[in-house]
C-alpha positions in Angstrom: 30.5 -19.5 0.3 31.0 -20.5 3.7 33.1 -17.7 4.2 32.5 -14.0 2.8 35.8 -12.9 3.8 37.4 -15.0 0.7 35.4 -13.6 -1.8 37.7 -9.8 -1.0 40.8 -12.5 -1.6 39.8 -13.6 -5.2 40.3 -11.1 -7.9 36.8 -11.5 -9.3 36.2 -9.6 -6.1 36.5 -6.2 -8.5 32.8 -7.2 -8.9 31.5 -6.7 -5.6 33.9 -4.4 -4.6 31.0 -1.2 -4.5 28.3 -3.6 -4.3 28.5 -4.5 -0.3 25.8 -2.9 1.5 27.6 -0.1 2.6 29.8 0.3 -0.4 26.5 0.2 -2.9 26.0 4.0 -1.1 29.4 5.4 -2.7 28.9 6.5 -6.0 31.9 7.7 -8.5 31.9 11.4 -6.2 31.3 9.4 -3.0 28.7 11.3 -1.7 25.7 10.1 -2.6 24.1 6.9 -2.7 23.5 4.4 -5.6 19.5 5.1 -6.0 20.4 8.7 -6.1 23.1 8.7 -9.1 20.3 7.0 -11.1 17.9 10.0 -10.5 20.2 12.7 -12.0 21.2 12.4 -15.6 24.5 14.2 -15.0 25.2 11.8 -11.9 24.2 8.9 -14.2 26.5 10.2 -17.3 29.3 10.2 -14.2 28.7 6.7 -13.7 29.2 5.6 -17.0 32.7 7.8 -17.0 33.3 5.2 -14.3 32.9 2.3 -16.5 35.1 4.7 -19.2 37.8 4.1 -16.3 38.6 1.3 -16.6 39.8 0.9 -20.1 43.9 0.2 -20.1 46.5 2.9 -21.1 48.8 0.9 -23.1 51.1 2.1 -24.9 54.3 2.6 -23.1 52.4 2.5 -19.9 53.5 -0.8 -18.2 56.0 -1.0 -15.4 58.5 1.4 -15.3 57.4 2.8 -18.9 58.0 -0.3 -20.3 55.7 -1.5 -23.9 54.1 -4.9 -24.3 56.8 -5.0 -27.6 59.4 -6.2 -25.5 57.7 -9.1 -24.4 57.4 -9.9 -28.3 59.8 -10.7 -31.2 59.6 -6.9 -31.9 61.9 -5.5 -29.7 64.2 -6.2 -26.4 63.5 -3.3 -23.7 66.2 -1.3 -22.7 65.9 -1.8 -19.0 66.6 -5.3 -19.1 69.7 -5.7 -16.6 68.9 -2.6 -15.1 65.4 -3.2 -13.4 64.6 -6.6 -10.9 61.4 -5.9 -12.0 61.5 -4.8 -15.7 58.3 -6.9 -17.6 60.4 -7.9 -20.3 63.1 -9.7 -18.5 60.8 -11.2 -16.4 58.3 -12.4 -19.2 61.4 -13.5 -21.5 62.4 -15.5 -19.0 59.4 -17.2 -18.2 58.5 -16.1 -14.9 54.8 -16.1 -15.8 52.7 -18.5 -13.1 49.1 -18.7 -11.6 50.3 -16.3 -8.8 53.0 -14.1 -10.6 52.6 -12.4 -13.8 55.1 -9.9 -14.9 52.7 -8.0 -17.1 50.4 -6.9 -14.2 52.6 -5.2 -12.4 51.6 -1.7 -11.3 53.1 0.5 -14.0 53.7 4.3 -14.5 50.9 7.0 -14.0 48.8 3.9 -13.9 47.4 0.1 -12.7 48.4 -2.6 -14.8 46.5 -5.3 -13.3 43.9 -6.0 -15.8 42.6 -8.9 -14.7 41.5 -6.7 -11.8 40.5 -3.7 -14.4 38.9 -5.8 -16.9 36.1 -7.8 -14.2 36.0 -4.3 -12.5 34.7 -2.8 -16.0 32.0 -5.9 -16.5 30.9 -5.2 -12.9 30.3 -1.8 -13.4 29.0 -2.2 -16.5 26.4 -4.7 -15.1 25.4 -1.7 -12.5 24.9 1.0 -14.9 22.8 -1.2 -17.5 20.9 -2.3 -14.8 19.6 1.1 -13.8 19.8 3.1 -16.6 16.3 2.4 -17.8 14.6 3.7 -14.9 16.9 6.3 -14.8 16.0 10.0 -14.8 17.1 11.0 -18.2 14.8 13.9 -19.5 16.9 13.7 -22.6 15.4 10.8 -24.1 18.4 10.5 -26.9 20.6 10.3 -24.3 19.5 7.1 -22.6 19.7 5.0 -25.8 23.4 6.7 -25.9 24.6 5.5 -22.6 22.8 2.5 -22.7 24.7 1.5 -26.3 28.3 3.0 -25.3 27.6 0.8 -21.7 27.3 -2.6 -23.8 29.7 -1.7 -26.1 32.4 -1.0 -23.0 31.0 -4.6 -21.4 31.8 -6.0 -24.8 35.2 -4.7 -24.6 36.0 -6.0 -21.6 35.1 -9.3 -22.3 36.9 -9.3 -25.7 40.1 -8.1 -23.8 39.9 -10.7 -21.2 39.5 -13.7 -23.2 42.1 -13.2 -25.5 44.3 -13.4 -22.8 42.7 -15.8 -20.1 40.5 -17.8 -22.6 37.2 -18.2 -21.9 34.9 -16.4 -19.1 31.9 -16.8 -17.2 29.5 -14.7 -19.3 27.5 -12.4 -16.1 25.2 -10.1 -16.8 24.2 -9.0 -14.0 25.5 -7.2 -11.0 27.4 -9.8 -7.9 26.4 -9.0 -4.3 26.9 -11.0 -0.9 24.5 -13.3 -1.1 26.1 -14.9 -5.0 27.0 -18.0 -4.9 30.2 -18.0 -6.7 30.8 -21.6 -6.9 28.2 -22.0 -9.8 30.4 -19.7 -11.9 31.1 -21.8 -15.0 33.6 -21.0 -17.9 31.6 -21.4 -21.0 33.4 -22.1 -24.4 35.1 -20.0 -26.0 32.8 -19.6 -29.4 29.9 -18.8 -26.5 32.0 -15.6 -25.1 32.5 -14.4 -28.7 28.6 -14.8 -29.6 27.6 -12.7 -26.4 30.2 -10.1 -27.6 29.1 -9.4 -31.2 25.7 -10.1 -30.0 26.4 -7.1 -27.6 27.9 -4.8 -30.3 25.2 -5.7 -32.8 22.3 -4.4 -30.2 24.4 -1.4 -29.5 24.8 0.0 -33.1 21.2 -0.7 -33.7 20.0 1.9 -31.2 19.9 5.1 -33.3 21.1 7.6 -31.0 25.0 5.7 -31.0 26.9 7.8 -33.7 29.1 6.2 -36.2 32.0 8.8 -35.4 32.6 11.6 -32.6 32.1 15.2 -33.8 33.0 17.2 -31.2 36.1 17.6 -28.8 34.3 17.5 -25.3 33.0 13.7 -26.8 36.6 12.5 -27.2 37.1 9.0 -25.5 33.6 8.3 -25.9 32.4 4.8 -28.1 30.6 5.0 -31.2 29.0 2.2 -33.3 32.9 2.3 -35.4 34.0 0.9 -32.1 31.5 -2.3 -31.8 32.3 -3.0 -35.7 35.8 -3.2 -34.9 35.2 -5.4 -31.4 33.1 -7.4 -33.9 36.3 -7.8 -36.3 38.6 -8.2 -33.5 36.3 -10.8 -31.9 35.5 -13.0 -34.7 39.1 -13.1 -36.0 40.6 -14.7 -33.1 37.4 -16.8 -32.7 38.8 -18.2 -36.0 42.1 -18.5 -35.7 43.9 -22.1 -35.2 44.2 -21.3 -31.0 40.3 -21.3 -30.8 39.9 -23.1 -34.0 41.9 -26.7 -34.1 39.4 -28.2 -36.3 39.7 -25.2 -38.9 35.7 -24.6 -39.2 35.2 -22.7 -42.3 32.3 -21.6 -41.0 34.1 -19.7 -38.2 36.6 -18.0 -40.8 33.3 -17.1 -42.9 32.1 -15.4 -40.7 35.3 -13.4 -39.0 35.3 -12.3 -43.0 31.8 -11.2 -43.2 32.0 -9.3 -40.1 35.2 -7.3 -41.2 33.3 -6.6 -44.7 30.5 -5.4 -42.9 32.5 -3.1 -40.8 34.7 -1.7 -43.2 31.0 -1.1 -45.2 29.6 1.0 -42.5 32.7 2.8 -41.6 33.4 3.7 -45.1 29.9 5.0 -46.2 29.8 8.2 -46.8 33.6 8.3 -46.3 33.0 8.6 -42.8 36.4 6.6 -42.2 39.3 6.3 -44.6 43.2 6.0 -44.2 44.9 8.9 -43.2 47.0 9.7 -46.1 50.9 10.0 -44.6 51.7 6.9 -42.4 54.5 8.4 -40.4 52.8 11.7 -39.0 49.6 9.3 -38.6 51.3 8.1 -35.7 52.8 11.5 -33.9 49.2 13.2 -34.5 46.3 13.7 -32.6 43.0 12.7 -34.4 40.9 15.8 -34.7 37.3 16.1 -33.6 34.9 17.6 -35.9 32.1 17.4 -38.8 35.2 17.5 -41.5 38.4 15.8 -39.7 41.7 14.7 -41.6 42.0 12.1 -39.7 39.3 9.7 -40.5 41.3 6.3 -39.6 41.4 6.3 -36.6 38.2 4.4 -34.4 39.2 4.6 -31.0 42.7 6.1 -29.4 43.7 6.5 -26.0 44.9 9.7 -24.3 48.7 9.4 -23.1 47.9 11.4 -19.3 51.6 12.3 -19.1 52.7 13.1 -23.0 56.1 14.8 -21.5 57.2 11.4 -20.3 57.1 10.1 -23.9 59.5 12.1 -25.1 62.2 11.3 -22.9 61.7 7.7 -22.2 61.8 6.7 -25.9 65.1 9.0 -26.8 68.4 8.7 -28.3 71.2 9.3 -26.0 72.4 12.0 -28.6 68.8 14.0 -27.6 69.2 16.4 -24.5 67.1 15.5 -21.7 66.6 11.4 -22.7 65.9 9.2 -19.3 66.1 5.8 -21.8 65.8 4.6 -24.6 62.6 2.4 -24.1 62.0 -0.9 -25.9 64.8 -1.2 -29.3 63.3 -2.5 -32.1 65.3 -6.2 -33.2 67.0 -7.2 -36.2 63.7 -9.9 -36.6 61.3 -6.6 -37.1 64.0 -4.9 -39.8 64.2 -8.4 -41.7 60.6 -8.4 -42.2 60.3 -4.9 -44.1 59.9 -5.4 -47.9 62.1 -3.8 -50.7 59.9 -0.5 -52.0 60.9 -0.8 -56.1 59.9 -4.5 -56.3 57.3 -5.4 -53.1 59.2 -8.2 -52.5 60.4 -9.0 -49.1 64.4 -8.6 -48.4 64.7 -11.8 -46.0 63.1 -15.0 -47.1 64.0 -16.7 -43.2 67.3 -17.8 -42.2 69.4 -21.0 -42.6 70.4 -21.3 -38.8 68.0 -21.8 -35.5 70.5 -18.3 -34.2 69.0 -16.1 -36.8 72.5 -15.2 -38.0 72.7 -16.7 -41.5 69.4 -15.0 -43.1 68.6 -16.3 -46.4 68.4 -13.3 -49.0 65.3 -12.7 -52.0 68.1 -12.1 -54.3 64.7 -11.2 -56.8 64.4 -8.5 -54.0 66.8 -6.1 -54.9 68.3 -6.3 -51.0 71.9 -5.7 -50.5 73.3 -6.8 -47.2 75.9 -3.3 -47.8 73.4 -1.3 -47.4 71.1 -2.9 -45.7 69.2 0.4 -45.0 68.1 1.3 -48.0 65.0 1.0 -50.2 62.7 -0.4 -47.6 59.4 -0.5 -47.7 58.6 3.3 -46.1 57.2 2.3 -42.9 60.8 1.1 -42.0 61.7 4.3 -41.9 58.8 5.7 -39.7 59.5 3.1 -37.8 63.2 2.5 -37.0 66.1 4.5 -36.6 68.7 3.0 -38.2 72.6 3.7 -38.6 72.6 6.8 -40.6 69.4 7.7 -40.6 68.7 11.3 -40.9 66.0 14.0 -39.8 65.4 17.6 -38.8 65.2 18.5 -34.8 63.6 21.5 -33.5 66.3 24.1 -34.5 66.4 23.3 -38.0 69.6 21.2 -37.9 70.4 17.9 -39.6 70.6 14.9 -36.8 72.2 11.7 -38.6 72.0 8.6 -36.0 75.3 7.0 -35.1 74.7 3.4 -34.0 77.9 1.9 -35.0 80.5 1.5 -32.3 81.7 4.5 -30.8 78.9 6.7 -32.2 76.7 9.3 -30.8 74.0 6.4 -30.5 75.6 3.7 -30.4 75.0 0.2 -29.7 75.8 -0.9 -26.2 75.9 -5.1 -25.8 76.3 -5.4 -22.3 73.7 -3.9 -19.5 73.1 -2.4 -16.9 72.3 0.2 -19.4 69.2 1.9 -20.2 70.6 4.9 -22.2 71.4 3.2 -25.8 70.0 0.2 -27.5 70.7 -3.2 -27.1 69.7 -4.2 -30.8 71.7 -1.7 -32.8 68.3 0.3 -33.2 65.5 2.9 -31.8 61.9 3.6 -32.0 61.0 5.9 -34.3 57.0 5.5 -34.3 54.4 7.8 -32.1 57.8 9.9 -32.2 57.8 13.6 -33.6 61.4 14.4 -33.9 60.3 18.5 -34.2 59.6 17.6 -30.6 62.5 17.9 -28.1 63.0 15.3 -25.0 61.0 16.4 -22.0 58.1 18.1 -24.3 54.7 17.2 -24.8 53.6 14.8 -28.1 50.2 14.7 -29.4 50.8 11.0 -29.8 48.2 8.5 -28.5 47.6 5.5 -28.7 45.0 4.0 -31.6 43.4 1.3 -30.0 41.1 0.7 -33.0 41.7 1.6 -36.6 40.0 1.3 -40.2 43.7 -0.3 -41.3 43.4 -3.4 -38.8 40.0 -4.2 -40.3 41.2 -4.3 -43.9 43.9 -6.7 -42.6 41.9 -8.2 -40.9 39.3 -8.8 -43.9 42.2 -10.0 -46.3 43.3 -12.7 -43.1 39.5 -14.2 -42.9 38.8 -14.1 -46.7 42.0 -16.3 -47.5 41.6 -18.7 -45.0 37.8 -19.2 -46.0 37.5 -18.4 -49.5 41.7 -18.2 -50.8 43.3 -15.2 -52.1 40.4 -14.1 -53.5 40.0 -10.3 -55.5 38.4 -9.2 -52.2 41.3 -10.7 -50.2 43.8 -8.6 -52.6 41.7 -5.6 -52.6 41.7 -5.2 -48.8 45.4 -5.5 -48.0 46.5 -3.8 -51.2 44.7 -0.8 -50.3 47.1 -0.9 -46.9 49.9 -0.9 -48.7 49.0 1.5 -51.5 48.9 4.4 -48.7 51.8 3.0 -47.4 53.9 3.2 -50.6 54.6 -0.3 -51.1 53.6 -1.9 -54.6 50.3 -4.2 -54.6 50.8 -7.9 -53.7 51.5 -9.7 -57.0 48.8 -11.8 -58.6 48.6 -15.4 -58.3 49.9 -16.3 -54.9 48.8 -19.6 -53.4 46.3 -19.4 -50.2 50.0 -20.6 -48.0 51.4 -17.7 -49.9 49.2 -15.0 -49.1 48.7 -16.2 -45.6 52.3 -15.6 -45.0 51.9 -12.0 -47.1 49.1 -11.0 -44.7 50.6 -12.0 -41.5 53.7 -10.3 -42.5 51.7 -7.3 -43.5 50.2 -6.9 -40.0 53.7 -7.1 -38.1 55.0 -4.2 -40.1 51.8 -2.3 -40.4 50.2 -2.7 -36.7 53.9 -2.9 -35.2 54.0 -1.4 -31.4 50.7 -1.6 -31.0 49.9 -4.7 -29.0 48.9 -7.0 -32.1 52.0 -9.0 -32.6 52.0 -10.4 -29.4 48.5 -11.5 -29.5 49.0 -12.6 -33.1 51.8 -14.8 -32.5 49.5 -16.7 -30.7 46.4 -16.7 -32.1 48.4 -18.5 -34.9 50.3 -21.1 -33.0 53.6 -19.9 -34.2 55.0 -18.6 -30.8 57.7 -21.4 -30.7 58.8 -20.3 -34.3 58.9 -16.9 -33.5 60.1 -15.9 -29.6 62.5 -18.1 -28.9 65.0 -15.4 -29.6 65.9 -11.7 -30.9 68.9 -10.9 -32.9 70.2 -7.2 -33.5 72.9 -5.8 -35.7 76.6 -4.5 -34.2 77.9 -1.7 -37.0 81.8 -0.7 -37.3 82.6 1.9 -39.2 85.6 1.3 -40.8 85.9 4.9 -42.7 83.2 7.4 -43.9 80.2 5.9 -45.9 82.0 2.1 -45.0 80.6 0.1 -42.6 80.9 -3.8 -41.3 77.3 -5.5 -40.6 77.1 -8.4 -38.6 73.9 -9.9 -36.5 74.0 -11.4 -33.0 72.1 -12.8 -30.5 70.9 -10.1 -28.1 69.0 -12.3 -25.4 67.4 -15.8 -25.4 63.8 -16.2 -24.4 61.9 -18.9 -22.4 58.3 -17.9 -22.9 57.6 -19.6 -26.5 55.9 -23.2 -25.3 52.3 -24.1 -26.0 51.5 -22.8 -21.9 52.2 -19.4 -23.1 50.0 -19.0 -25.7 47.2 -18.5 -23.1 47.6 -16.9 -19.5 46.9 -19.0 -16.5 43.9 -17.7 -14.5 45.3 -16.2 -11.1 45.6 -18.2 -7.8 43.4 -16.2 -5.9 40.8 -17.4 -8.8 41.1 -21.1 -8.8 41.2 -21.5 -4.9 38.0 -19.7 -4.6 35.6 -21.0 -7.8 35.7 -24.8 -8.3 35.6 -25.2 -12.1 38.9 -22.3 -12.8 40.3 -24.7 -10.1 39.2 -28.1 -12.6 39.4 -26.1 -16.1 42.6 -23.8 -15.2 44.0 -23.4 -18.8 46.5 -25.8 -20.1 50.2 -26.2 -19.1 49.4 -24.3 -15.7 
């Protein structure tokens, strides 16, 4: 480049940033220089805690404690009209562009900008793998170690990237001053999944990666459960109709395949298997040790301010709430199914509002009482109107969302304190636990249910609802108390069954979002979110009716992918000629 003081304005800078001559001397204690680090195995093991680092928080961590959810059809965040700069408003409303995107704001206790993050983890990546052979490691085990959980954290990277910018120059090897970063070229999309499984597949062949961590003082680290579920991940979207218009079999083959082989390593020797109570699953901490109970859960990120939880995702009845976080919307409830039958309560709706939903009457739903025998991760999901549970003292809370309740539904912001849909989040949320106090809950990145659902996805699509198909998302909803999915569904039929499976099983935990688009259904689905406005005429008798809680402008065919960032496509010629469609 002719000038080197625009390669510090692009955002692929994150690679060179530490790579300058004077910054290659600062290591991750700044003292000492680069060649040093790699001549002390505990300096080296803190490198690779530097390429740990840059791994997201999710969760609730996004601007102002905001969730991803309520830039989805699950939920409508409760700071909307209260915050300028609340994500949700500003993604609902389309304010995403190739130099503004809502979701990279900086956010609570931590950087959002993962563009920034994500290059910064390749780059350093790149660094460590290209020392770490000559590296003084007297413990021979654990250079194989660090060298697998290194291209297993690269792999990640990519994976995360692309499903949100598309395709990405595939590098390898560490930038410096004198790269020419014109000749950076964005390969297809099929390419950046190879080099990922291919990744993954060369980590969990070296022997000294374990299949699960063991020991407390490991906890955060990869194992070779973590590149079988990139491997999932990856080959499911590769397969999906966004990166798949020509619906290659081949492609859905092999997303199946992968998932089967995961779920066969993972499973062996009953290494992995589905914790056995879905709700508490999601307020616990797994457990690190030879015998574990929870043996679900692949990867899960540490919340580093678990107080803040507690009172940012409250009901205004609890002492000490801030907010109430992101409300779940009438468009999540509708999709839970009835428990006695396994059929599911809302069939669609016969208006574009959502207003008029069109009822299973074969179901067993009644509109009266709309709340009751749902499919049991309703209720370790949502609180409802008249829910109930214990709090700390022992005493009986029941939620009050009707109009003039103890929790009631507020229409009109600003107002961060109640919902907005009539409803509150009940997952990751241990109501023993008062506001203010700190919950073990964490967020599972990776788990053994995603890949079952993710192997009953692939297999229909390449194969139809086959027994293996069945088998795999049955044995999701067997632990979640819902009867098996009856026999003889058509392949349209189970599609829908699966995808509806993963919104109410994977729900809050970044999938729906992705989903959505990944399928090419984001103009059927986020165009809107209804909730539901309660008056309780006497005890036990209340009035139901839906309404529209916000409109959104982020459903077109542009959204489905994120543009690449200014900074990007002014700097490197071909994101300037192959900038992603719509932008």
């Amino acid at each position: 480049m002719k000038n080197i003081r625009n390669i510090y304005i692009a955002l692929l800078t994150l690679f060179i940033l530490g790579c300058d001559a004077d910054a290659l001397d600062i290591t991750p204690d700044g003292r000492t220089n680069l060649d040093d680090v790699f001549q002390n195995e505990q300096q080296t093991e803190a490198f690779l805690n530097r390429v740990y680092g840059n791994i997201p928080k999710y969760f609730y961590k996004y601007q102002f404690w905001a969730y991803l959810a309520g830039c989805s059809d699950e939920a409508e965040d409760s700071d909307v009209g209260n915050e300028p700069s609340n994500i949700s408003f500003n993604w609902n409303t389309g304010s995403l562009t190739p130099s503004y995107d809502p979701l990279e704001q900086n956010g609570h206790d931590v950087a959002v900008k993962r563009y920034q993050t994500f290059w910064g983890g390749i780059r350093d990546a790149n660094v460590f793998l290209a020392n770490v052979e000559m590296a003084n490691i007297p413990n021979t085990r654990n250079r194989g170690r660090f060298t697998a959980e290194a291209k297993l954290l690269r792999a990640f990277y990519y994976l995360e990237m692309i499903k949100k910018y598309g395709p990405m120059p595939i590098v390898t090897e560490a930038f410096n001053t004198t790269t020419d970063y014109t000749a950076l070229v964005r390969p297809s999309f099929q390419e950046c999944v190879d080099f990922i499984v291919n990744e993954c597949r060369e980590a969990i062949a070296i022997p000294e990666l374990p299949i699960r961590i063991t020991e407390e003082q490991e906890r955060g680290r990869f194992t070779k459960a973590v590149g079988h579920a990139i491997i999932s991940h990856a080959l499911i979207y590769n397969a999906s109709p966004l990166w798949n218009d020509s619906n290659d079999n081949g492609k859905w083959q092999a997303a199946a395949t992968g998932s089967k082989e995961a779920i066969a390593a993972l499973t062996a020797g009953n290494e992995y298997e589905l914790f056995p109570d879905y709700e508490e699953y999601f307020y616990s901490q797994s457990d690190m040790n030879p015998s574990p109970r929870d043996r679900e859960t692949i990867f899960e990120i540490k919340d580093g301010s678990p107080g803040t939880f507690t009172i940012i995702n409250a009901l205004p009845s609890q002492p000490g709430q801030f907010k109430t976080g992101s409300a779940p919307s009438q468009e999540l409830v509708d999709s839970y199914e009835m428990v006695a039958t396994g059929e599911p309560a809302i069939l669609g709706y016969s208006d574009e509002d959502h207003l008029n939903p069109i009822i299973n009457l074969a179901s067993g739903y009644d509109p009266n009482n709309p709340y009751e025998g749902r499919d049991p991760r309703f209720y370790a999901t949502v609180w409802y109107n008249g829910a109930q549970w214990d709090n700390i003292q022992g005493n009986i809370h029941t939620v009050e969302t009707y109009i003039g309740g103890s929790d009631q539904l507020i229409k009109t912001p600003p107002n961060r304190k109640n919902t907005h849909t009539g409803y509150y989040l009940r997952k990751f949320y241990n109501p023993k636990i008062q506001a203010g106090q700190g919950s073990p809950a964490r967020f599972k990145k990776f788990r053994l249910a995603e890949l079952y659902l993710n192997l009953a996805e692939a297999e229909n699509e390449a194969n139809g609802p086959t027994t293996e198909a069945y088998n795999a998302i049955n044995i999701v909803r067997t632990r979640a108390g819902i009867p098996n999915l009856p026999l003889g569904l058509s392949q349209d039929e189970f599609r829908d069954r699966v995808r509806n499976e993963r919104r109410v099983e994977l729900v809050w935990e970044e999938h729906r979002f992705f989903d959505v688009r990944r399928w090419k259904i984001l103009d059927q689905t986020d165009k809107l979110v209804t909730g539901m406005e309660i008056i309780r005429n006497a005890p036990g008798d209340f009035t139901y009716q839906r309404f529209v809680v916000s409109r959104r402008n982020a459903w077109d065919d542009k959204y489905r992918i994120f543009p690449i960032p200014l900074g990007e496509t002014s700097i490197i010629p071909d994101f300037d000629l192959n900038q992603n469609p719509g932008w």
